[in-house]
PAMARFI-827802 format. One record per residue: z, y, x of N, C-alpha, C in turn; residue in one letter. Coordinates in Angstrom, 2 decimals, padded with zeros to 5 digits. Layout:
PAMARFI-827802
{rec {Z, Y, X}, {Z, Y, X}, {Z, Y, X}, A};
...
***
This chain:
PAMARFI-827802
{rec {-020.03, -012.59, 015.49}, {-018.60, -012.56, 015.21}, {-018.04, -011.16, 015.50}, X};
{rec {-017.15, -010.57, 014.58}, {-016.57, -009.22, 014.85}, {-015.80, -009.00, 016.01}, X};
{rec {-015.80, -008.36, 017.21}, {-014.43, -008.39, 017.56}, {-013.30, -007.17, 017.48}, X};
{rec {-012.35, -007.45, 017.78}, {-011.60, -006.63, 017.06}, {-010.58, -006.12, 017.55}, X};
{rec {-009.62, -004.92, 017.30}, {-008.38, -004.67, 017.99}, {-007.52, -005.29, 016.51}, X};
{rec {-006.72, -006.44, 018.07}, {-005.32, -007.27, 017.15}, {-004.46, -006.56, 017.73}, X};
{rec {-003.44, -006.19, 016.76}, {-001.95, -005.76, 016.70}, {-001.13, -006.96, 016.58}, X};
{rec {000.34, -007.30, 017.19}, {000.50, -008.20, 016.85}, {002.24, -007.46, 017.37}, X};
{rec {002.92, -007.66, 015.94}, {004.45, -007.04, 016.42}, {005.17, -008.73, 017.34}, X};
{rec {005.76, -008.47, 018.17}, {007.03, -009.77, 019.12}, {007.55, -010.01, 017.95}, X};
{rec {008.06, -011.74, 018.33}, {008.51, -012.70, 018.22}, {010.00, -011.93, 017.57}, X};
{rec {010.84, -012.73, 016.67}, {012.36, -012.34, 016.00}, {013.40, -012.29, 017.43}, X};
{rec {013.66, -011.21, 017.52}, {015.38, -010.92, 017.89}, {016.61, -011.35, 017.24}, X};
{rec {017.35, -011.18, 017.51}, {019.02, -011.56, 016.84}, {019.39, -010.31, 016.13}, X};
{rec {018.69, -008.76, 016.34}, {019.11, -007.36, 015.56}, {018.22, -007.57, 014.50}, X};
{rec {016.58, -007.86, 015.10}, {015.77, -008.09, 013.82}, {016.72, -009.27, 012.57}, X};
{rec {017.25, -010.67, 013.25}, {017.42, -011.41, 012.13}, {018.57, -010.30, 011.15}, X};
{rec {019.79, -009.91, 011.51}, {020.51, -009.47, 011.18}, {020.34, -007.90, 010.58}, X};
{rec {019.18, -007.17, 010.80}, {018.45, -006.34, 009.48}, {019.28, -004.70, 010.32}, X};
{rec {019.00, -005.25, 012.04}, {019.79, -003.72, 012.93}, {018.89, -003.08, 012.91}, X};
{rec {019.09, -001.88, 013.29}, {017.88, -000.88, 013.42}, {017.54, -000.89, 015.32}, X};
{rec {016.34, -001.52, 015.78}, {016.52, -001.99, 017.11}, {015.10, -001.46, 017.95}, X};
{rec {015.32, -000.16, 018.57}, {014.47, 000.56, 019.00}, {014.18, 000.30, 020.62}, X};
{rec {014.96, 000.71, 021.49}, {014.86, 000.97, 023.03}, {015.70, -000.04, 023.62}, X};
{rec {016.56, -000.56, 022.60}, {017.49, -001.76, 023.25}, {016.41, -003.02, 023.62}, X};
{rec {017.63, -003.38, 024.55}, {015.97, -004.53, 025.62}, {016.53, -005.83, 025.26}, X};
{rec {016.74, -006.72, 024.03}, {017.33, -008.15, 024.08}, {015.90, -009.12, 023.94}, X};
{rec {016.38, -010.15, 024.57}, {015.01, -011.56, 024.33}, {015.22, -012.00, 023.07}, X};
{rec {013.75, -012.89, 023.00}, {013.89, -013.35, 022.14}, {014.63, -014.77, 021.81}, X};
{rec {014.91, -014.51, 020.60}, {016.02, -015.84, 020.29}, {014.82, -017.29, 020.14}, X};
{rec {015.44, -018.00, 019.75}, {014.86, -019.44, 019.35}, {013.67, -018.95, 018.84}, X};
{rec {014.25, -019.06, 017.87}, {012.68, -018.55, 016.05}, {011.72, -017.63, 017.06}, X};
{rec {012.26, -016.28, 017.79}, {011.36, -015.55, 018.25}, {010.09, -016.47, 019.04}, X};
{rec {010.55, -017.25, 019.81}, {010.18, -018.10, 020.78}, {008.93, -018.95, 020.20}, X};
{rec {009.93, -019.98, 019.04}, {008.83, -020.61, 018.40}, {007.79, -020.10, 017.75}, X};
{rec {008.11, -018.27, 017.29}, {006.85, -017.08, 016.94}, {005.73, -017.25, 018.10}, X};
{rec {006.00, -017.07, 018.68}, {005.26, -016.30, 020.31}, {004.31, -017.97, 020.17}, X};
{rec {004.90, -018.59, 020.18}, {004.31, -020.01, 020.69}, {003.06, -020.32, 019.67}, X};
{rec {003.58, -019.69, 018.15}, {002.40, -020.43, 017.23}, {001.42, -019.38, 017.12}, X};
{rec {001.92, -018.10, 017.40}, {000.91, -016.91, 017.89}, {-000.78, -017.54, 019.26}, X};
{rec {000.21, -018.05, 020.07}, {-001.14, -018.60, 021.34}, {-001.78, -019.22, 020.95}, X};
{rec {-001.59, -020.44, 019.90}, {-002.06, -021.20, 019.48}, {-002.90, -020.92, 018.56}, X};
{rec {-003.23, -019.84, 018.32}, {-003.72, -019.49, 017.25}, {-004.93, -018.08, 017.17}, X};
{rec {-004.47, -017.43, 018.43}, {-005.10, -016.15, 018.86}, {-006.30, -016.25, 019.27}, X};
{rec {-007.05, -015.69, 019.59}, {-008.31, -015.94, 020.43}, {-007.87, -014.93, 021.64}, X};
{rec {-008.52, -015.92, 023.14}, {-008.72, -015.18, 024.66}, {-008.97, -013.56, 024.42}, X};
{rec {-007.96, -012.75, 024.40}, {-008.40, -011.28, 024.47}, {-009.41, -010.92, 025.86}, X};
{rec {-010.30, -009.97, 025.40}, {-010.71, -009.37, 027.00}, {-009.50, -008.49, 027.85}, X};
{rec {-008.55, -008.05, 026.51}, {-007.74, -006.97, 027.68}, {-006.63, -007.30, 026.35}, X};
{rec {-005.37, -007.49, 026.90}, {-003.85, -007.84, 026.68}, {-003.23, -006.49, 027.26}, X};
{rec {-002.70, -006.24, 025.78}, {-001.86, -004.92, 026.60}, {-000.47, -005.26, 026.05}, X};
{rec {001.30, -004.54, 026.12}, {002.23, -004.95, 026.03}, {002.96, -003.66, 025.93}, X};
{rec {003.62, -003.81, 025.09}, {004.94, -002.54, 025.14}, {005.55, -002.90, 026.35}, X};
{rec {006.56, -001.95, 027.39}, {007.40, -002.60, 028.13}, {008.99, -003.41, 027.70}, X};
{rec {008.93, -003.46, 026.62}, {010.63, -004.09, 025.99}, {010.34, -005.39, 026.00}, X};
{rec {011.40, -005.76, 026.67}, {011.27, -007.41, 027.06}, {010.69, -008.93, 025.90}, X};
{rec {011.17, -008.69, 024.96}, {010.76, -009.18, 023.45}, {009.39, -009.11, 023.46}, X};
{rec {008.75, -007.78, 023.95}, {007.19, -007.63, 023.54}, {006.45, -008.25, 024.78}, X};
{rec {006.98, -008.30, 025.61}, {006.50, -008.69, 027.28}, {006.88, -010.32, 026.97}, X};
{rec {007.75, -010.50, 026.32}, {007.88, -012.16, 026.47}, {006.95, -013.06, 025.70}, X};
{rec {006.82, -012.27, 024.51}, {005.43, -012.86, 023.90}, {004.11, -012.64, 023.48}, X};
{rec {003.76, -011.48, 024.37}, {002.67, -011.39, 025.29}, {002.21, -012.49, 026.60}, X};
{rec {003.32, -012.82, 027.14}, {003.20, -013.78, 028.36}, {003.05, -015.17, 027.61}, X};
{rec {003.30, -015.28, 026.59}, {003.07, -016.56, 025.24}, {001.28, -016.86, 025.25}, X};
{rec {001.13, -015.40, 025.21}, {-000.68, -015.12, 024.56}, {-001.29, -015.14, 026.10}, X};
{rec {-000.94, -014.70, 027.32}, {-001.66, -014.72, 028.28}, {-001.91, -016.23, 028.84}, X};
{rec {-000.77, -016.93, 028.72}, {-000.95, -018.56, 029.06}, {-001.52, -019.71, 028.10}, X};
{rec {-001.52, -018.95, 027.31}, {-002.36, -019.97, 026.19}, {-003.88, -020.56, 026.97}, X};
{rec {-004.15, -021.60, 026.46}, {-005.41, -021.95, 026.86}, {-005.56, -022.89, 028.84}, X};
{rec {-006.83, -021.88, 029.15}, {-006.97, -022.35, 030.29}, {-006.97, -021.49, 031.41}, X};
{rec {-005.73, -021.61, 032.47}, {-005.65, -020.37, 033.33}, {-004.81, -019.58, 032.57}, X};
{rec {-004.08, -017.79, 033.30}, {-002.83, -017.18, 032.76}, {-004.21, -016.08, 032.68}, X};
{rec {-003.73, -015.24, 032.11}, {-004.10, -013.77, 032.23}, {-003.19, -012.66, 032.21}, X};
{rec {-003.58, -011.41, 032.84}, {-002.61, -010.57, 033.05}, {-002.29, -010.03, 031.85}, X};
{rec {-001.36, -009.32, 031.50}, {-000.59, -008.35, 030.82}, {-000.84, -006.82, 031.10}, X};
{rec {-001.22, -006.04, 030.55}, {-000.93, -004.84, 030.97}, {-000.12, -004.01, 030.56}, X};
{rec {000.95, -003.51, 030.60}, {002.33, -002.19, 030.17}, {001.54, -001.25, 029.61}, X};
{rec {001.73, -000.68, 028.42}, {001.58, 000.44, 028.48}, {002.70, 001.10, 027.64}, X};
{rec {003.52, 002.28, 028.61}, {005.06, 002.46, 027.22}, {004.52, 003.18, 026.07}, X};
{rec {003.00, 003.90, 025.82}, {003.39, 004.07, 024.46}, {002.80, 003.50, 023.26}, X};
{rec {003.11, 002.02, 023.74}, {003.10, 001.27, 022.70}, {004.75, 000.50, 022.33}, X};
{rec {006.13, 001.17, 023.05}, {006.99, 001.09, 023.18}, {007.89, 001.11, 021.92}, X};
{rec {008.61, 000.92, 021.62}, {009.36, 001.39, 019.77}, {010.15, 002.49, 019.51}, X};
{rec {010.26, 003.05, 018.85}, {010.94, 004.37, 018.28}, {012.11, 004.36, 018.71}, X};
{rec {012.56, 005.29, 019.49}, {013.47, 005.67, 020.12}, {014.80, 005.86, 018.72}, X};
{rec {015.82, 005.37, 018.38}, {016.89, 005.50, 016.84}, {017.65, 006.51, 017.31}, X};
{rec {017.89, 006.92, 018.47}, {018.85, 007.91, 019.24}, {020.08, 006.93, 018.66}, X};
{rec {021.21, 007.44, 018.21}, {022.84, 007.77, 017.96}, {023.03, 006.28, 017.38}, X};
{rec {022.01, 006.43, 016.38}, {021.97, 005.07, 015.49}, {021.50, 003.72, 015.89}, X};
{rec {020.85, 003.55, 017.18}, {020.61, 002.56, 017.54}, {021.69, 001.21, 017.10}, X};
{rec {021.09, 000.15, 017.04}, {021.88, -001.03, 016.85}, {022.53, -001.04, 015.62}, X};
{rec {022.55, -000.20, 014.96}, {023.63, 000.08, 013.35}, {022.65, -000.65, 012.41}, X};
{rec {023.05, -000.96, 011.33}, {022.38, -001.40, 010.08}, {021.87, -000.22, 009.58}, X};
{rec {020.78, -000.09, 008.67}, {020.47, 001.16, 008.04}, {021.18, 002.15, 007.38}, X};
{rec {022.46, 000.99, 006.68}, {023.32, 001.54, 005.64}, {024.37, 003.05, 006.41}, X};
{rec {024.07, 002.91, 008.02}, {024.83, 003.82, 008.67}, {024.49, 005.29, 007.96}, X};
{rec {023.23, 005.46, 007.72}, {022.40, 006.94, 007.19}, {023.20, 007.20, 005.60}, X};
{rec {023.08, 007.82, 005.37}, {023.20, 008.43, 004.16}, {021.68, 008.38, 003.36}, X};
{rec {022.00, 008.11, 001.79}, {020.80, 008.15, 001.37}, {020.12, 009.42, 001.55}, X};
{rec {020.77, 010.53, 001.45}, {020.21, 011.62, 001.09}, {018.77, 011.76, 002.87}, X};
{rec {020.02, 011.70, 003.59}, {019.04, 011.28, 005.11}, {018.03, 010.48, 005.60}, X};
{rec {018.52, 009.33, 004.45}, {016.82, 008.71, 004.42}, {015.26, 009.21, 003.95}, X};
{rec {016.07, 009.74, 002.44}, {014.90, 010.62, 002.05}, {014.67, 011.91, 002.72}, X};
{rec {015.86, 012.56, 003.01}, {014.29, 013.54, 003.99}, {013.70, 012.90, 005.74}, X};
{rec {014.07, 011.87, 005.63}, {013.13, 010.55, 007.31}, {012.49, 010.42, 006.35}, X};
{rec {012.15, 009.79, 005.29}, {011.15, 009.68, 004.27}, {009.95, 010.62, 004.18}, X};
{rec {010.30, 011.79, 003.82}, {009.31, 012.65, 003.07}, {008.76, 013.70, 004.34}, X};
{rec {010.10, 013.77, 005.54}, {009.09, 014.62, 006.70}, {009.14, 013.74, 008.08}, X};
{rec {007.70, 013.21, 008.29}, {007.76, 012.94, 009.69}, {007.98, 013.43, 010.58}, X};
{rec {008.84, 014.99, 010.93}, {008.80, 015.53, 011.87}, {010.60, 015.29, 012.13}, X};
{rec {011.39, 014.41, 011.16}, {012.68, 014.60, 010.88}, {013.11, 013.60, 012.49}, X};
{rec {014.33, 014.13, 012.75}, {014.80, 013.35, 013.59}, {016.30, 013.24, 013.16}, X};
{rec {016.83, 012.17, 013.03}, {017.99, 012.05, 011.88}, {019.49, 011.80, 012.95}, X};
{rec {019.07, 011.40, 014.01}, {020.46, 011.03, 015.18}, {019.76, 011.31, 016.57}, X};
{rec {019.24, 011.99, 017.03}, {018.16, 011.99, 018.44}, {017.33, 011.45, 018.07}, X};
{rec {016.80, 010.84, 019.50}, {015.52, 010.08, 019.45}, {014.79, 010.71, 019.33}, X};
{rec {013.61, 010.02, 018.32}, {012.34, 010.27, 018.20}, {011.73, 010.18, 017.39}, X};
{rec {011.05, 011.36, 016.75}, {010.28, 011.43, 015.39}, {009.41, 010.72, 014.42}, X};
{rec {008.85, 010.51, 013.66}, {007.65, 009.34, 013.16}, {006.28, 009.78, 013.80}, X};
{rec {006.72, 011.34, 013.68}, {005.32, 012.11, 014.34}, {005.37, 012.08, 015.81}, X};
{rec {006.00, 011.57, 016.90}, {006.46, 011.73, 017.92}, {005.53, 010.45, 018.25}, X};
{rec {005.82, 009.22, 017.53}, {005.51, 007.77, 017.77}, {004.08, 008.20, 017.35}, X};
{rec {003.31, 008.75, 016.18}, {002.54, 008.39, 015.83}, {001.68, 009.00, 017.26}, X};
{rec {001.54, 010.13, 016.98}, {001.18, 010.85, 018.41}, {000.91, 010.30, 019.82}, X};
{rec {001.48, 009.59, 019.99}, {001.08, 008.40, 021.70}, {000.72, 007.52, 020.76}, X};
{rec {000.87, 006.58, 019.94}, {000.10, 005.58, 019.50}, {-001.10, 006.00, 019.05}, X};
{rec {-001.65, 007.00, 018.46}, {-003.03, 007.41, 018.16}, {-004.00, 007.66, 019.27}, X};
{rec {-003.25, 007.96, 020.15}, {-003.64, 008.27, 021.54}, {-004.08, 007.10, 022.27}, X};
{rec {-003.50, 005.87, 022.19}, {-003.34, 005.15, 023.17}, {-004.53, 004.11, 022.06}, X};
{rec {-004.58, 004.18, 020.86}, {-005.75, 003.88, 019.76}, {-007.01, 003.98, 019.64}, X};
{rec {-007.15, 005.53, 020.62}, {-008.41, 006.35, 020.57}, {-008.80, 005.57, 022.01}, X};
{rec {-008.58, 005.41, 022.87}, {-008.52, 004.81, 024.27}, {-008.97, 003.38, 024.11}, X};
{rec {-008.57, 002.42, 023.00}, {-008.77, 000.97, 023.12}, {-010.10, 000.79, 021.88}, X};
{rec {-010.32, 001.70, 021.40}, {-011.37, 001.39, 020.23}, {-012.46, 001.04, 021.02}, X};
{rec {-013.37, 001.70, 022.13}, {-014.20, 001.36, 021.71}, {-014.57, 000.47, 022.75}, X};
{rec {-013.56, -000.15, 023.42}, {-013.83, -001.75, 024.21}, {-013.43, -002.73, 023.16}, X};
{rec {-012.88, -002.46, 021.91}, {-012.45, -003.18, 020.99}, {-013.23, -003.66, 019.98}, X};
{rec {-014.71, -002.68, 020.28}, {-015.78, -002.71, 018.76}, {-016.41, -003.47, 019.82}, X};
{rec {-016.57, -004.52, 021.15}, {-017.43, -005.78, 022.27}, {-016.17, -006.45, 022.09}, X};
{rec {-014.84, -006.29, 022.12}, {-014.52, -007.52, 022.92}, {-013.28, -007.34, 022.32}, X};
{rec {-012.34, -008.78, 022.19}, {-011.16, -008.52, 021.13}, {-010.23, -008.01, 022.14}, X};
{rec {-009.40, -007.03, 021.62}, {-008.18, -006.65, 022.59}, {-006.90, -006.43, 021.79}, X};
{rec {-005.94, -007.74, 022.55}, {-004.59, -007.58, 021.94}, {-003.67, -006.31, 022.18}, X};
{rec {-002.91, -005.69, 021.64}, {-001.45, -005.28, 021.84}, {-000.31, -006.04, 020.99}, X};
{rec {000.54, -006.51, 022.14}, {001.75, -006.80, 021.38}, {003.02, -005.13, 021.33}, X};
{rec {003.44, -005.37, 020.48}, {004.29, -004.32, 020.28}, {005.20, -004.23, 019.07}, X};
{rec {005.78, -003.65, 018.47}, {006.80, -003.38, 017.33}, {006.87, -002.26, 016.21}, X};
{rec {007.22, -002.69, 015.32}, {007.27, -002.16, 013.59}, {006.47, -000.60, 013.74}, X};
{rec {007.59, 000.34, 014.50}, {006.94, 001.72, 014.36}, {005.33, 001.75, 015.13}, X};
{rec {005.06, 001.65, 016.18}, {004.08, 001.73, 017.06}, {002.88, 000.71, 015.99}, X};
{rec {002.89, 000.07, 015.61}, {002.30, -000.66, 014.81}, {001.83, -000.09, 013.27}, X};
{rec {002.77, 000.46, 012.98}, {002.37, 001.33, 011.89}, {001.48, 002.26, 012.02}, X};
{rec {002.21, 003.03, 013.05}, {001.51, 004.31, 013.58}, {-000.04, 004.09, 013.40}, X};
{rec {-000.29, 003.22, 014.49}, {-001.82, 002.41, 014.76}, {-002.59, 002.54, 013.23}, X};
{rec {-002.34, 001.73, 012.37}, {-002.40, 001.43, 011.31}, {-002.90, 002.57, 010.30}, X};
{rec {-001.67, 003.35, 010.35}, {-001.99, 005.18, 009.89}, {-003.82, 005.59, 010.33}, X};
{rec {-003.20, 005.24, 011.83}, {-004.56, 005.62, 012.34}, {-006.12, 005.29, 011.89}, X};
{rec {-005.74, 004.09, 011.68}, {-006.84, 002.90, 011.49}, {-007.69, 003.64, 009.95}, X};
{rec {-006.18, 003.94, 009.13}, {-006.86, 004.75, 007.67}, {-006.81, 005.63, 007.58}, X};
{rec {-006.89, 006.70, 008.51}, {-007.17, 007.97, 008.42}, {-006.32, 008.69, 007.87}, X};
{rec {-004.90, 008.25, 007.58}, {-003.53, 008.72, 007.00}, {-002.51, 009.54, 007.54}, X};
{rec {-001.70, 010.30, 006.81}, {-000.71, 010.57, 007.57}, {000.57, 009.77, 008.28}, X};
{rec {001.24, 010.19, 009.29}, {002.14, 009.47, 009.50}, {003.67, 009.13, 008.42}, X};
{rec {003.84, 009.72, 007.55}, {004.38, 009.16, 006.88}, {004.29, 008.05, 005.49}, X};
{rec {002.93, 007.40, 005.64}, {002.61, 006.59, 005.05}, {003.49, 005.06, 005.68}, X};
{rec {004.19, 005.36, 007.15}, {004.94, 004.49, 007.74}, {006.03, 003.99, 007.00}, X};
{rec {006.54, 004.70, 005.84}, {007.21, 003.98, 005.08}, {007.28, 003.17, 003.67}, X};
{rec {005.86, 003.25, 003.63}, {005.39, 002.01, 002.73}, {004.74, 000.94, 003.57}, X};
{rec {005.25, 001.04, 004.14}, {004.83, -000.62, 004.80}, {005.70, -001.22, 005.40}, X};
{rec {005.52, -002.72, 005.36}, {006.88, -003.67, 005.52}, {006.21, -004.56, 006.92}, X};
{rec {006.55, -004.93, 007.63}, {005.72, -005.67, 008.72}, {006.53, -006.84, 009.13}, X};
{rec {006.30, -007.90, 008.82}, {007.15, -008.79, 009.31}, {007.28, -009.23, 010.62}, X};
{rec {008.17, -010.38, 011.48}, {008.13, -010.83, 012.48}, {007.35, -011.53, 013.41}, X};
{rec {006.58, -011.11, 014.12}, {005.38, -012.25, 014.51}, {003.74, -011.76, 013.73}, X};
{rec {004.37, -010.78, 013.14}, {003.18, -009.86, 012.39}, {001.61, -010.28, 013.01}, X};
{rec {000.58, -010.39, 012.16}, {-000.82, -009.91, 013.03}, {-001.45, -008.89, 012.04}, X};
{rec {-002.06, -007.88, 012.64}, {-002.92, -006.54, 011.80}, {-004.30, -007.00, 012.41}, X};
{rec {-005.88, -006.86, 012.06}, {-006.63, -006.57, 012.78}, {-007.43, -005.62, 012.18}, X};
{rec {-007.75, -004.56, 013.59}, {-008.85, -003.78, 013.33}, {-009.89, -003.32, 013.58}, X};
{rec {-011.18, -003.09, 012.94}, {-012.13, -003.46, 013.07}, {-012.72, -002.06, 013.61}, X};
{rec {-013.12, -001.91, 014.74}, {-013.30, -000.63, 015.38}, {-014.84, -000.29, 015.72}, X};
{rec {-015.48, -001.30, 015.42}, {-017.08, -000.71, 015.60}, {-017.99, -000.32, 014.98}, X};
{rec {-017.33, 000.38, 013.93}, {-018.27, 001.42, 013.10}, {-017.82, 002.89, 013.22}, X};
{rec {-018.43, 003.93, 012.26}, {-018.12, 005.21, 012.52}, {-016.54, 005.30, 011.96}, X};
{rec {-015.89, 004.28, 011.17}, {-014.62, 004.86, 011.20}, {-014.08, 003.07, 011.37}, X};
{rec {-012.88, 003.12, 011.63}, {-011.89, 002.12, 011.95}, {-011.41, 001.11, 010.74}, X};
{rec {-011.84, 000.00, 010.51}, {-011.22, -000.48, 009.02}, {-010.55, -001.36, 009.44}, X};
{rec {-009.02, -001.47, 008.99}, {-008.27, -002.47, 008.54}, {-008.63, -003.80, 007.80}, X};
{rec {-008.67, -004.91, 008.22}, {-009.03, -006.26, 008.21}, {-008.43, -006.99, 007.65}, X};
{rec {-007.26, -007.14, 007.66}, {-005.84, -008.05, 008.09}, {-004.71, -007.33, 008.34}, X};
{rec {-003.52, -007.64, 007.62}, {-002.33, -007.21, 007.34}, {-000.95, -008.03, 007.40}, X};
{rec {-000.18, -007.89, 008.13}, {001.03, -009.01, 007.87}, {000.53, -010.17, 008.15}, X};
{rec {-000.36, -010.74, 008.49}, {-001.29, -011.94, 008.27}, {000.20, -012.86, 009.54}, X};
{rec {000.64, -014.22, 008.97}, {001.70, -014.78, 009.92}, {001.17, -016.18, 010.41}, X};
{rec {001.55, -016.84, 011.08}, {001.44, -018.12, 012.06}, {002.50, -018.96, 012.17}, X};
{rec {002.64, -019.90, 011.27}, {003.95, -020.54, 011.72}, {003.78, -021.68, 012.64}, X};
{rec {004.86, -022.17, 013.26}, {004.61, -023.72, 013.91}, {004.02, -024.76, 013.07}, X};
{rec {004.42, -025.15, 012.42}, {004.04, -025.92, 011.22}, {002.59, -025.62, 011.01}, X};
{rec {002.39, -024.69, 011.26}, {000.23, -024.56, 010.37}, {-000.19, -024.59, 012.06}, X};
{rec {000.43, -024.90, 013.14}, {-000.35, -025.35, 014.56}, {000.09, -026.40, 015.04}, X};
{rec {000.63, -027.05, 014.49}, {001.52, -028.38, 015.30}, {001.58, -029.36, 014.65}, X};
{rec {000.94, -030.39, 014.50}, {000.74, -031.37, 013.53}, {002.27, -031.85, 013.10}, X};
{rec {002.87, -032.09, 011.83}, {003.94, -032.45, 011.54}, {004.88, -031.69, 011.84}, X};
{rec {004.87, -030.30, 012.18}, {005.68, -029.25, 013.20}, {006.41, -028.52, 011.90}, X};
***
């Protein structure tokens, strides 16, 4: 059996339902998030090593995946698997930007459009923190929970891409990626792949 590094973005927020741009802000997860996290355990396999962004959302359903089964397992923090810092724009809908400002966040990852933090900024600790989990990942499956940018990043990584390939990709809520890390290069497995209650809960 392969094992593998799973990506897996947290459970829905109340900014996620409502389409905010929701980086460093720390809210739990709502209901839906909840019932995410839940059909996620049910569904995951025992990681050897659980790692966690520190934003409460990603820590809450991580602690979903550590209690699953039999016995808890720990969690481990690591912030840079943390989410893109929006600076100014935090919490705003997208529509706050100007188009013209999207396209150049679009076309240069080095853009920083209100503070914060770059695409190349994120990709940079996430490649890092990528290169570090591969190759306990090509023996033994190892989760990160974490969010949209940091997830991409990974991903980039996984195909040998640049970081602005981060904006062709859509990642939904409760997301799973897996990647397959024990050959000479890293292949992408699984994409968006989702878990609902209903496909773990008989009649659910």
């Amino acid at each position: 059996m392969t094992r593998v590094l799973i990506l897996v973005r947290h459970g829905q927020v109340t900014a996620n339902a409502h389409g905010l741009l929701l980086g460093r802000s720390d809210p739990s997860l709502n209901e839906t998030g909840r019932r995410q996290a839940c059909a996620l355990a049910a569904v995951l396999p025992r990681p050897a090593r659980l790692v966690s962004s520190p934003l409460l959302r990603a820590r809450q359903t991580a602690v979903e995946l550590a209690n699953a089964g039999s016995g808890s397992q720990s969690v481990e923090i690591d912030p840079r698997w943390i989410e893109m810092d929006y600076g100014d724009i935090e919490g705003h809908p997208p529509a706050v930007l100007p188009e013209e400002t999207w396209r150049t966040w679009w076309r240069d990852p080095h853009f920083v459009p209100a503070g914060g933090e770059s695409v190349a900024e994120v990709g940079a600790r996430v490649r890092e923190a990528c290169a570090e989990l591969a190759e306990e990942a090509a023996h033994a499956d190892v989760i990160v929970v974490s969010h949209v940018s940091p997830i991409k990043a990974a991903l980039a990584w996984a195909l040998g891409v640049g970081d602005e390939v981060a904006w062709r990709m859509y990642l939904l809520d409760a997301a799973v990626c897996r990647v397959d890390t024990s050959g000479p290069h890293p292949l992408l497995l699984a994409f968006n792949e989702v878990h609902t209650v209903a496909e773990v809960v008989p009649g659910g």
